[in-house]
N, C-alpha and C positions, 0 to 999 in steps of 0.2 A: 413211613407215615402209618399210624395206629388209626386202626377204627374203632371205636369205641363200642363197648358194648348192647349199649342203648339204642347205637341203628344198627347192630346185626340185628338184636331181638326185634326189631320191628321190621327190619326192613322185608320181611314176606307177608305182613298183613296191612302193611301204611307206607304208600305211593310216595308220600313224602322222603319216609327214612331210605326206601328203597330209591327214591333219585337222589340223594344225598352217598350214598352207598357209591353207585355207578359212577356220581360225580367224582369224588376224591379218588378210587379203583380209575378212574380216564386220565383226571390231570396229574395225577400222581407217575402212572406212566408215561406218557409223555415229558414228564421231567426226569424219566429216568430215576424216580426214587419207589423204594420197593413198598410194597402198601401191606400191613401185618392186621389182620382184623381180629378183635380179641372179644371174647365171650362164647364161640362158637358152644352150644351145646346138642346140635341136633344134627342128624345126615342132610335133613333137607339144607340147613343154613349152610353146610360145606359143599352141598352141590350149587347153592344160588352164589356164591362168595365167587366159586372157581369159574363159572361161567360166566362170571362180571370180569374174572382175570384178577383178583386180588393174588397175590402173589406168594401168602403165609396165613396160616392160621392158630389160633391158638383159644385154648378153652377144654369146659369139662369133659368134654368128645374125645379127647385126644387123654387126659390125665387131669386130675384133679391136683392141687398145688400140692407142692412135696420140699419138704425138710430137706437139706442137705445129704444127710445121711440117706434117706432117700433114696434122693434125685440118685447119688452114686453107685448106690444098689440096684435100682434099675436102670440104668446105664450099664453095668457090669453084665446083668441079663440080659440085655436086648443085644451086647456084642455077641456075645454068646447064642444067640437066635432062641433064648427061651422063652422070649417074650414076642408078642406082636409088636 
């Protein structure tokens, strides 16, 4: 299950996004399906995400979107441990 961008970005200033958030991250587990929240761009949204138990993240925190060639070239580094 993806979360959308719209309630990460809200979900630490609007009650609403943020039970909207915890909702889907509960019944998503309980069904056994992995919950992937997307837009992450800040430390605080990846510690509030992890402490709801979302299960993945993804967004500009982690890597901004990358070209194939790219992607493969950092992949090729990060085996390599040159990269974080």
């Amino acid at each position: 299950m993806k979360l959308d961008a719209s309630f990460v970005a809200g979900a630490l200033a609007d009650p609403v996004y943020r039970t909207v958030v915890e909702a889907i991250v509960q019944i998503s587990g309980k069904l056994g399906i992995t919950t992937i929240a997307e837009g992450v761009e800040r430390p605080d949204q990846q510690d509030f995400l992890a402490q709801m138990g979302a299960d993945a993240a993804q967004g500009h925190l982690y890597s901004p979107a990358l070209s194939t060639e790219a992607l493969l070239e950092w992949l090729t580094l990060a085996e390599r441990a040159e990269i974080d």
